[in-house]
N, C-alpha and C positions, 0 to 999 in steps of 0.2 A: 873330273873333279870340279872345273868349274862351273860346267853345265850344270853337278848336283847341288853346288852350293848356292845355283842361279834362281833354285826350282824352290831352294829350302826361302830363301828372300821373299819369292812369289808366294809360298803357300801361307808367311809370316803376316806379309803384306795384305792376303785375301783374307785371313784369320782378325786379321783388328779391322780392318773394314768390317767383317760379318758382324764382328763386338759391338763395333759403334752403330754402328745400324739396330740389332738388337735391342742396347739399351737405350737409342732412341726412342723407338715405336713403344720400349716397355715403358718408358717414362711418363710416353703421350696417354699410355693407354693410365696411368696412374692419375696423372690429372683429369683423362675426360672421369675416372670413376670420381675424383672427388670433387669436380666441380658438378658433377649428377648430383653426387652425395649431399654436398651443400646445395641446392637449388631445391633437391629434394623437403631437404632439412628447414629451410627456409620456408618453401609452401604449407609444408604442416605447422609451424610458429604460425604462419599467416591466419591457415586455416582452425588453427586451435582458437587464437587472439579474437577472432569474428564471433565464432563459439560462444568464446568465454566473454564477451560484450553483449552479444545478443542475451546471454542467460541472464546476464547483470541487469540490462534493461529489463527483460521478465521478470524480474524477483522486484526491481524497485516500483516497475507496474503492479505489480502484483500487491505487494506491501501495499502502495499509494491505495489500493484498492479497498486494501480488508481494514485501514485504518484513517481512512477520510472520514469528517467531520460535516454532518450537515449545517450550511449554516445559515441563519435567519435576519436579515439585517434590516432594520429600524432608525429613523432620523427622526430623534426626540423633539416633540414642538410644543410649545405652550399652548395651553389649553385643546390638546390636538388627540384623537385617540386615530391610533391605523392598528390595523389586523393582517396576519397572515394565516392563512391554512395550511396543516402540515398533516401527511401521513407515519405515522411514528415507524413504519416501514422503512420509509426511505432514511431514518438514524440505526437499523441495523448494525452492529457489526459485524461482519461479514463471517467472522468465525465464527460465529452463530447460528447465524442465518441459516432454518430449515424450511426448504419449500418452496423459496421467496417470502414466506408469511411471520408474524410474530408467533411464537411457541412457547411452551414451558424450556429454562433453561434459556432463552433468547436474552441480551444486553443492547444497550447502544448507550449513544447521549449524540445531542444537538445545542447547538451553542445561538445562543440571544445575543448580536451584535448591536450595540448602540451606541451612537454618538448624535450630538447637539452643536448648534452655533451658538446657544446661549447657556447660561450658569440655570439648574432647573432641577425638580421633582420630576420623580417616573415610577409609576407603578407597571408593574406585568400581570398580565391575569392569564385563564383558559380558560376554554368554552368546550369540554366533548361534545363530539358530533355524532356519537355511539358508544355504544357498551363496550367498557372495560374490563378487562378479566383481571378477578377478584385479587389474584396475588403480584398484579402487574403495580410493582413502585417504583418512586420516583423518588429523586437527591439532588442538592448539592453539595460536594465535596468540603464549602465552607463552611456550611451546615453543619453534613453530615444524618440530620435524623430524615430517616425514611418517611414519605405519606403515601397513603395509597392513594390520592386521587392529585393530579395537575391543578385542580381548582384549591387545596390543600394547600400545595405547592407554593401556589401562585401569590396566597396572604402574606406569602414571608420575601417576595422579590419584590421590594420598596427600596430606593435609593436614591441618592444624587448624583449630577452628572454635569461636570465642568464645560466651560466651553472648549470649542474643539477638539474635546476628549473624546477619545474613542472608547468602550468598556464591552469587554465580554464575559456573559453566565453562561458557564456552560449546566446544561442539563443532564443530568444521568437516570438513565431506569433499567429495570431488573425483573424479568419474570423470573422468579426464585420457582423451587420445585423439589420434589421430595423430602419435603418438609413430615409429611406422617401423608399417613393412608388416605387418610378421609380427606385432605387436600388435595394429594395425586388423582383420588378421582373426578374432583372438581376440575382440575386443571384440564384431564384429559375431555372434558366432558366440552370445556371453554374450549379449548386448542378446535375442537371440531369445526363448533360456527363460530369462532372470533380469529378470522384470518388479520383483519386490519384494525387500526382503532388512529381516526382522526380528530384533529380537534384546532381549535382556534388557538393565536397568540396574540392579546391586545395589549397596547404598552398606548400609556398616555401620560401626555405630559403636562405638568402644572406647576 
């Protein structure tokens, strides 16, 4: 009798050892899964977050791209005229932009930066350097009325300019298109040999 009740104590005794034992390793084995799970969890945050910065920087690249501003800067002087050359190419805006060249349906605008160290007159003028296509206009926003030619443009950019003021015009133009027939063929006819169309910007002070 006591030998069997010696046997029933050992087998109790081997019985909660094998439990704890058991639920040890089952425990460990619970933590290595969720500390896998979290590290896992965490590398992909990591690798998402890179992702989603790098696409950020591409889109605001991108943006900075299709919506940059040429711009032409000038230091108004008395009695002084300066000139710059510009390819009206290079004012594109890019969602436009077919070919690399100006087209029917093409836009942009380029902005006339000026400032002075003294209180003064300034006129703006252009000088084309080649043939423009017939339906290719030009604005200012202050304006508003359209001219077909920069030299047009340019009778109406008269102003004054404080000292140490800075001032900017910006310029806007517009190859318009499908207007009627007999324009669209005109355009299409320009669009062939009129890839560029450059011209001078003189601003003089007095």
């Amino acid at each position: 009798m006591k030998k069997r009740k010696k046997q029933y104590i050992i087998a109790i005794i081997i019985f909660i050892c094998l439990f704890f034992l058991i639920m040890h390793f089952t425990k460990y084995d619970f933590l290595q899964e969720d500390l896998l799970f979290f590290q896992l969890f965490n590398s992909n945050n990591q690798i998402k977050s890179i992702i989603d910065t790098n696409e950020q920087k591409r889109k605001e690249q991108t943006n900075e791209k299709e919506t940059s501003i040429k711009n032409i800067y000038f230091n108004v002087q008395y009695q002084n005229t300066k000139f710059e050359a510009l390819n009206l190419t290079e004012t594109v805006d890019k969602k436009t932009l077919i070919y690399e060249k100006i087209a029917p349906g093409t836009n942009g605008r380029f902005d006339i930066l000026l400032e002075s160290n003294q209180n003064m007159n300034y006129q703006i003028r252009f000088e084309s350097k080649n043939e423009k296509p017939n339906n290719l206009q030009f604005y200012t926003l202050q304006e508003g009325k359209r001219y077909q030619s920069l030299e047009e443009l340019g009778k109406t950019l008269a102003g004054t300019i404080s000292e140490n003021e800075q001032k900017t015009i910006p310029i806007y133009w517009e190859w318009e298109y499908e207007k009627d027939i007999q324009q669209d063929k005109k355009d299409t006819l320009e669009a062939k040999k009129i890839r560029e169309y450059h011209f001078l910007i003189y601003v003089q002070g007095y």
